[in-house]
C-alpha positions as CSV (number, residue, x, y, z in Angstrom):
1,X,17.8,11.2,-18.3
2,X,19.4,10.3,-21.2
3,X,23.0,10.5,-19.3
4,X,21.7,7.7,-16.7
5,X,21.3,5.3,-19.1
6,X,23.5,6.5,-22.3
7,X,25.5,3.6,-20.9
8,X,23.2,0.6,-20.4
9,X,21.4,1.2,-23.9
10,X,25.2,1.2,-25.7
11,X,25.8,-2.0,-23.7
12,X,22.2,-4.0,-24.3
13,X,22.8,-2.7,-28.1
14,X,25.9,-3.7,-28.7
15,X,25.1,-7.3,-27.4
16,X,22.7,-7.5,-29.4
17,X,24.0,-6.4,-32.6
18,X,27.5,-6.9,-32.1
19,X,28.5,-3.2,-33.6
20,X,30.0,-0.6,-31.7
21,X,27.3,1.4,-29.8
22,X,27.7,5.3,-29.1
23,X,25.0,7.5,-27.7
24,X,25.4,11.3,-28.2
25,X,23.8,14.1,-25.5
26,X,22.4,17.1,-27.5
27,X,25.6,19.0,-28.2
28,X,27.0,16.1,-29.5
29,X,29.4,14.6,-26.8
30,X,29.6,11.1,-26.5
31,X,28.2,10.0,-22.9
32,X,28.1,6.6,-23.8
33,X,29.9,3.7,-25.9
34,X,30.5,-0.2,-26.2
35,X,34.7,1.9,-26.7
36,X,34.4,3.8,-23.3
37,X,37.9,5.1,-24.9
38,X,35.4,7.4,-26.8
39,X,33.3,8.9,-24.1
40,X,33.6,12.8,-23.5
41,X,34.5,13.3,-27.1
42,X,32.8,15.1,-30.2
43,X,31.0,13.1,-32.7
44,X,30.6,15.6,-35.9
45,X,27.7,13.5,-37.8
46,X,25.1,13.9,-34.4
47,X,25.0,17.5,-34.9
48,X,23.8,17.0,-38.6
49,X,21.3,14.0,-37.5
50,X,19.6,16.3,-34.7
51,X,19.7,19.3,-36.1
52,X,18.2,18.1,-39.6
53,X,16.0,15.3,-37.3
54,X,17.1,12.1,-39.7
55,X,19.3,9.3,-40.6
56,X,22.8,10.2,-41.5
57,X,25.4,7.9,-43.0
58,X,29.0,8.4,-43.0
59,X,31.0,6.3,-45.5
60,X,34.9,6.2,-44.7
61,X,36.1,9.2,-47.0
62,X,33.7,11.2,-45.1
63,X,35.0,10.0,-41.2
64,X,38.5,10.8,-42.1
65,X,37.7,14.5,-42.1
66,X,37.0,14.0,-38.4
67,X,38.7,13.2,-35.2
68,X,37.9,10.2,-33.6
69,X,34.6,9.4,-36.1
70,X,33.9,6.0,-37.6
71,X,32.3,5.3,-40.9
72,X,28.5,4.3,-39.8
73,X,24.9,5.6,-39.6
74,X,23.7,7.9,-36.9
75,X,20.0,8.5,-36.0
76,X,18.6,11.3,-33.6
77,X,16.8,10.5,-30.1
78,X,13.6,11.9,-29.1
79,X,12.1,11.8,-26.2
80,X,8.5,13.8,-25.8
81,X,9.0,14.8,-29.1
82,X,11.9,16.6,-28.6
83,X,15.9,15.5,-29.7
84,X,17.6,15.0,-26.4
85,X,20.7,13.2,-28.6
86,X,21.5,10.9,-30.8
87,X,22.6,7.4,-31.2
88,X,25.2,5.8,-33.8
89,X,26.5,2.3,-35.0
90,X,30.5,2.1,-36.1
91,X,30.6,0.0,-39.6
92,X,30.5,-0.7,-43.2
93,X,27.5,1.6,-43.7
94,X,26.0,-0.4,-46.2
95,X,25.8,-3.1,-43.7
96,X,24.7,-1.2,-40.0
97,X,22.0,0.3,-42.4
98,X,19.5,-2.1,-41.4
99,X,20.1,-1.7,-37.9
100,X,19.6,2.0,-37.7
101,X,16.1,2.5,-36.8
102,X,16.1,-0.5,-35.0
103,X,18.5,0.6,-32.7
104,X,16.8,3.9,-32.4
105,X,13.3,2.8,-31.2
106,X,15.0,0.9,-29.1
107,X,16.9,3.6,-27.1
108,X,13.3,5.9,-27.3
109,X,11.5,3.3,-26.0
110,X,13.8,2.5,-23.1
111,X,14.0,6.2,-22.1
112,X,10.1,6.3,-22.4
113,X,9.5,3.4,-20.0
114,X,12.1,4.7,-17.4
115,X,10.0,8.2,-17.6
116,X,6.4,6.5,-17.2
117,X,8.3,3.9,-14.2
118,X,10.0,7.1,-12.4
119,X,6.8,9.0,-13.0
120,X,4.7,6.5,-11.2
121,X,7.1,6.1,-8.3
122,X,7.4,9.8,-7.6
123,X,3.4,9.4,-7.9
124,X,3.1,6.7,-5.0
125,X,5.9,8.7,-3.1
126,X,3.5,11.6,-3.2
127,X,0.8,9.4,-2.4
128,X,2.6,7.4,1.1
129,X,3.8,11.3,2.1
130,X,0.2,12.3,1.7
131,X,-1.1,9.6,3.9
132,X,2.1,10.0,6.6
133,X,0.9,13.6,6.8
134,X,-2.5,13.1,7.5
135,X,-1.5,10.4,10.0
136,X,0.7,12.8,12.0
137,X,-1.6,15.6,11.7
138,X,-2.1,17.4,15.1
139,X,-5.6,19.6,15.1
140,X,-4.5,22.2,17.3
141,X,-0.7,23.0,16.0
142,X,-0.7,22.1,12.4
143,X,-2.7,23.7,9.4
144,X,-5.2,21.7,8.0
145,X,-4.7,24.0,4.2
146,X,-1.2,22.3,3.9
147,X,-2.8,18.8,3.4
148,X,-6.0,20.3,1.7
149,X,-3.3,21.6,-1.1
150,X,-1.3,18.5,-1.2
151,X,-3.9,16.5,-2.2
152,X,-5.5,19.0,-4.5
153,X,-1.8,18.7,-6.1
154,X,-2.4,14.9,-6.6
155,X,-6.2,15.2,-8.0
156,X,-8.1,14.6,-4.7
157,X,-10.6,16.8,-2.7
158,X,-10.0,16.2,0.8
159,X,-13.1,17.8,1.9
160,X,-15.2,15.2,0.0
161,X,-17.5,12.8,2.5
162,X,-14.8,9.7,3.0
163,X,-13.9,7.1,5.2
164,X,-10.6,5.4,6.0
165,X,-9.4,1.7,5.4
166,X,-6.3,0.3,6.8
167,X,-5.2,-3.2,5.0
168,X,-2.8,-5.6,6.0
169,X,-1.7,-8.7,4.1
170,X,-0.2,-12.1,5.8
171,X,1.6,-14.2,3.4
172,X,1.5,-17.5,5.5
173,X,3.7,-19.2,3.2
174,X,6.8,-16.6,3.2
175,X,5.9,-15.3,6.9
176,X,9.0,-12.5,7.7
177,X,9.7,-12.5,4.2
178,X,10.8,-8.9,2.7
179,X,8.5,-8.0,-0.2
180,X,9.8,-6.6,-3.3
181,X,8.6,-3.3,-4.3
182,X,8.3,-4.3,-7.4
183,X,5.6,-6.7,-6.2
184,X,3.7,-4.3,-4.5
185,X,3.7,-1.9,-7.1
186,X,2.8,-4.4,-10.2
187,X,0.7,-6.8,-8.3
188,X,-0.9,-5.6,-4.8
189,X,-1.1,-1.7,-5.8
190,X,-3.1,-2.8,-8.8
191,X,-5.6,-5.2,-7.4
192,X,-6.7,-2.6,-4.5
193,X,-7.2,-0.1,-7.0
194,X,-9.4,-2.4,-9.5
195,X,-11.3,-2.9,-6.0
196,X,-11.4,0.9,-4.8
197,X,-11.5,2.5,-8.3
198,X,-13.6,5.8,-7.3
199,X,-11.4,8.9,-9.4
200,X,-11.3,10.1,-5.5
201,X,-10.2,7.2,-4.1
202,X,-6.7,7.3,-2.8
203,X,-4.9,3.7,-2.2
204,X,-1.2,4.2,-0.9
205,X,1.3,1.5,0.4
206,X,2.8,2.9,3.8
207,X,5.1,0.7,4.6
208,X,5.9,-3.2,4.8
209,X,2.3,-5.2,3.8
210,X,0.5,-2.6,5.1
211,X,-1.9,0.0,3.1
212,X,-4.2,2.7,3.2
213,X,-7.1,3.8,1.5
214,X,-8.8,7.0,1.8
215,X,-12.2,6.1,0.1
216,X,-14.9,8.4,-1.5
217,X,-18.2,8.2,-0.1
218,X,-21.5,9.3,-1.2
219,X,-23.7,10.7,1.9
220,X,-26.6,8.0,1.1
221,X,-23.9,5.3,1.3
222,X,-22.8,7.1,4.8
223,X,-25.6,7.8,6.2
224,X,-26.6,4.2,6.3
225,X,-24.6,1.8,8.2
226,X,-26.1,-1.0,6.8
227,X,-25.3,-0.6,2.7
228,X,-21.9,0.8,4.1
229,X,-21.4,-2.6,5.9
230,X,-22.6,-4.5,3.0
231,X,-20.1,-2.3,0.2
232,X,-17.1,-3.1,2.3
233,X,-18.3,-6.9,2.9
234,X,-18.5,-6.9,-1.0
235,X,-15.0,-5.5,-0.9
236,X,-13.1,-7.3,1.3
237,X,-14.6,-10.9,-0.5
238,X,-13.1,-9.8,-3.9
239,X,-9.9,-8.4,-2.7
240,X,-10.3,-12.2,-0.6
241,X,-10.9,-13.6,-3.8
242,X,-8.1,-11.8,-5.5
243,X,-5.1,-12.3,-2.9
244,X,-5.6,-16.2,-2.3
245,X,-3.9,-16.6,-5.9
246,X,-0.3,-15.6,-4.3
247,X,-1.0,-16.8,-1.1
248,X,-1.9,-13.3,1.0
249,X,-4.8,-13.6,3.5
250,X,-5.8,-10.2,4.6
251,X,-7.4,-8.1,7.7
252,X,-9.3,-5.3,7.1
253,X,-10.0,-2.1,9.3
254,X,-12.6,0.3,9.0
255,X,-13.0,4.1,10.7
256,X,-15.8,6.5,10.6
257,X,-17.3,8.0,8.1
258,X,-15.6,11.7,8.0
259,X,-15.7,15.0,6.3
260,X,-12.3,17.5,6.9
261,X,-9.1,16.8,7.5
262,X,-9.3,16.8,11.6
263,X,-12.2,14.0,11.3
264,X,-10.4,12.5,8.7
265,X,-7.1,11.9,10.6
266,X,-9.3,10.0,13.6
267,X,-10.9,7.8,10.7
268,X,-7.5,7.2,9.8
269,X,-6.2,6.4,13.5
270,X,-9.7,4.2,14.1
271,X,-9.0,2.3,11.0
272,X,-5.6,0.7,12.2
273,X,-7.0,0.9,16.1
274,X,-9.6,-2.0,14.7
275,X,-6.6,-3.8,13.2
276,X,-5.1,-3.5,16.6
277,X,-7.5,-4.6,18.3
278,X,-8.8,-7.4,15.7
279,X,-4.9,-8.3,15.7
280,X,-5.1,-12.4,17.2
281,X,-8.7,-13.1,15.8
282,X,-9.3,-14.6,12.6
283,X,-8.6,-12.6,9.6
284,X,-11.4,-10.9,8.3
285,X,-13.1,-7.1,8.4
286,X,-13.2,-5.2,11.2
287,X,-14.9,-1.6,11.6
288,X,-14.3,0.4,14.9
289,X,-18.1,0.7,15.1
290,X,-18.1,-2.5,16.5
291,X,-15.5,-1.8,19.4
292,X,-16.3,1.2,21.0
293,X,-14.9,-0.3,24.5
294,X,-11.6,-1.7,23.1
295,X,-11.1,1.5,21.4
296,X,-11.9,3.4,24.7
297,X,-9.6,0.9,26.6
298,X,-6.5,1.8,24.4
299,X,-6.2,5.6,26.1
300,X,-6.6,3.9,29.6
301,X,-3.5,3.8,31.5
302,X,-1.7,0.2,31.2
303,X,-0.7,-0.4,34.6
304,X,-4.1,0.8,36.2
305,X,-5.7,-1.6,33.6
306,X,-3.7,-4.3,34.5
307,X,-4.7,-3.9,38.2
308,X,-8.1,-4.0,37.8
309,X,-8.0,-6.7,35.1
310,X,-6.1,-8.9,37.7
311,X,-8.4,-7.9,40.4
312,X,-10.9,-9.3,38.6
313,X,-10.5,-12.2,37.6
314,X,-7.2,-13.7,39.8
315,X,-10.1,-16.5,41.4
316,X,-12.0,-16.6,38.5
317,X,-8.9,-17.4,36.7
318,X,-7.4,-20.1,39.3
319,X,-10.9,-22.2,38.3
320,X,-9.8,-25.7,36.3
321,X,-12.7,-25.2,33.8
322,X,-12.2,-21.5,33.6
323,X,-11.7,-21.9,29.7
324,X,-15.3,-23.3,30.1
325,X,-16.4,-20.5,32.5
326,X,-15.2,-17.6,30.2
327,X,-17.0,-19.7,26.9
328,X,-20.0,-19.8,28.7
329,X,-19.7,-16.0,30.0
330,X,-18.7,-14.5,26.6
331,X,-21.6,-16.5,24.9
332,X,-24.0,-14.7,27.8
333,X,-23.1,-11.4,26.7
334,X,-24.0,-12.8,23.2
335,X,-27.6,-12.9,24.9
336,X,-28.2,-11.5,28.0
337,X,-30.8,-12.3,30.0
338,X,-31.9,-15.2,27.4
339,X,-30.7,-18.0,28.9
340,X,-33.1,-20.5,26.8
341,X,-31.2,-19.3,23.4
342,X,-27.6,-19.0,25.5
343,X,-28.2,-23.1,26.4
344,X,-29.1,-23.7,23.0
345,X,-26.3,-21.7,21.4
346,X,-23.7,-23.7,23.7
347,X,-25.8,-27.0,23.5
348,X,-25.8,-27.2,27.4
349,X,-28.8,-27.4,29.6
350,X,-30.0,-24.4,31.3
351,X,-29.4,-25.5,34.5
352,X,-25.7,-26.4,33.5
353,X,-25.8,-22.5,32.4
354,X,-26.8,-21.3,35.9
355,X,-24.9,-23.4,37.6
356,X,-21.6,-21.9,35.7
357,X,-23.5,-18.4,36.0
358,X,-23.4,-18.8,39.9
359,X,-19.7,-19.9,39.4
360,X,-18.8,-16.8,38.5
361,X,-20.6,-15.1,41.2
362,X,-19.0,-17.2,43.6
363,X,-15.6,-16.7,42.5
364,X,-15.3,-13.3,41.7
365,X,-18.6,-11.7,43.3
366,X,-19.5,-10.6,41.1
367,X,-23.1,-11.4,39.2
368,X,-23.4,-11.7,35.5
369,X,-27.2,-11.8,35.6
370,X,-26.3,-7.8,36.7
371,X,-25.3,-5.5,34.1
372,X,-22.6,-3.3,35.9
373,X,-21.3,-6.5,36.7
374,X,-21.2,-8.4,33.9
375,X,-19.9,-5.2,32.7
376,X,-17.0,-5.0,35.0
377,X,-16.1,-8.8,33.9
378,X,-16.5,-7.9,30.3
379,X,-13.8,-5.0,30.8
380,X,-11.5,-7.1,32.5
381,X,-11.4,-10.0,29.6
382,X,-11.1,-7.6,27.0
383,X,-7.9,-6.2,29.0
384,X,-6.5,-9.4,29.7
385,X,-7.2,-10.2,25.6
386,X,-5.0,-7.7,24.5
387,X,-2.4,-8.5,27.4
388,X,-2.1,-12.2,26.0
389,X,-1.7,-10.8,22.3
């Protein structure tokens, strides 16, 4: 490591000091200098500084016995507590003196840093891979132990109760904008994990604004749709809350509670299927629980579904209030068979209710009042919705 940035340190030093910079590897060869004249050659005081672990000085009776070395003070580098090389400042010793261990924690903590930044970005590599692996699992080719180990690798038991979230942020103020890594990894990164913050949980970008988390779940949490509901609510307000500060308004998908990897990877799938399928309505939190049909509707055939979507509402369609029609249809599903709270709900009078009930009937022969169909309708708007998107 210290070869990648022998150079940059030497460079940031000697700006700062204005002394000739060289940086030693642990044999001693120069691999980096404000003289690049000087790189590749030996520098006789680092072996003394490493070897003994402390501050040498070399006045100039003392460099004239060697090739190429300048009077100065060299200090050893550690990294991890071990010397990996040395660094030295060319000049009056008397005077770079005061610079020496200056000049030393600087290059230690540089090298530190870029180990604890390359560290974490192998870690969220690892993480992403993880996640891509699980999404591209098949159940009856691939072996299940594979992602079982990778994750144990990374700290996580994949057989532990969980249940996938898919995330995706909107910035409205930069739409197509690219969005430095950097940003994701110092700013998003962070605030899902203060959200999701469960040892277990696993939170990974996968591309673009888009992340996943793979979130630990207790089985009375599970087992009861209701306090799951209201955890995720909770959730999705304070990550809300959170993202409005730089501008990022957020839709939020929720699959099904799952324990293995092959239920896992359909929680996974369902999660993004509810962004799909949520994709066009306001932003907000959307669980597959809550569309069974429009899940069901994405394995259908396109064309065939487009035929019978068409078929179904061509007349109903050619109406001049059909935007009216459909409102008043879609809030009848809301309450069928109720037409008192229906009226109410639309602030219409019941008789205008049947009389756009009867519409329908009369256009596409099909009665509302009936449930196969006002089913059959229902299917056919909920194809033509995702046509139009």
């Amino acid at each position: 490591m210290l070869e990648r940035f022998a150079q940059v340190i030497c460079d940031t030093t000697w700006e700062i000091i204005g002394y000739e910079v060289i940086i030693t590897d642990q044999k001693a060869v120069i691999i980096g200098s404000s003289n690049p004249s000087r790189i590749g050659t030996i520098h006789q005081p680092s072996i003394d500084s490493m070897n003994l672990k402390k501050e040498i000085f070399t006045d100039e009776k003392q460099a004239m016995k060697w090739i190429g070395v300048k009077p100065g003070v060299t200090l050893p580098i550690s990294l991890g507590g071990e010397v990996v090389g040395s660094i030295a400042i060319a000049g009056n010793h008397k005077e770079v003196a005061k610079y020496g261990h200056l000049v030393q924690k600087h290059a230690e903590i540089f090298l530190h840093e870029q180990v604890i930044t390359e560290s974490s970005l192998a870690r969220e590599r690892a993480l992403s891979d993880l996640v891509s692996i699980l999404a591209s699992f098949r159940p009856t080719e691939d072996d299940s132990s594979v992602i079982l180990v990778r994750g144990k690798e990374l700290g996580y038991n994949l057989n532990k109760l969980r249940i996938c979230l898919a995330i995706e942020l909107i910035n409205t103020e930069k739409q197509g904008e690219i969005i430095a890594f950097n940003t994701i990894r110092n700013t998003i990164l962070p605030i899902l994990r203060n959200v999701f913050s469960d040892p277990q949980d696993i939170v990974a970008h996968i591309g673009e604004m888009r992340f996943a988390v793979i979130k630990a779940l207790s089985p009375e949490i599970a087992e009861n749709p209701e306090k799951l509901k209201k955890k995720f609510f909770t959730a999705y307000k304070t990550l809300q809350n959170n993202f409005e500060r730089y501008s990022y308004e957020i839709y939020m998908g929720i699959g099904n509670p799952a324990k293995g990897i092959e239920s896992l990877h359909e929680s996974y799938r369902s999660s993004w299927k509810a962004i799909d399928i949520a994709s066009g309505k306001a932003l907000g939190i959307y669980s597959i629980g809550s569309y069974r049909v429009e899940e069901l509707l994405t394995t259908v055939n396109k064309n065939e579904a487009k035929t019978f979507a068409t078929q179904t509402l061509s007349k109903l369609e050619q109406l001049n209030d059909w935007d009216e029609i459909k409102r008043t249809f879609l809030a009848w599903l809301e309450n069928p068979f109720n037409p008192s709270e229906v009226s109410k709900n639309l602030n219409i009078h019941r008789n205008t209710l049947n009389y756009r009930l009867d519409k329908i009937k009369r256009a596409s022969q099909l009665d509302p009042r009936n449930f196969k169909d006002a089913f059959c309708l229902f299917l056919a708007l909920t194809i033509r919705s995702k046509e139009n998107k």
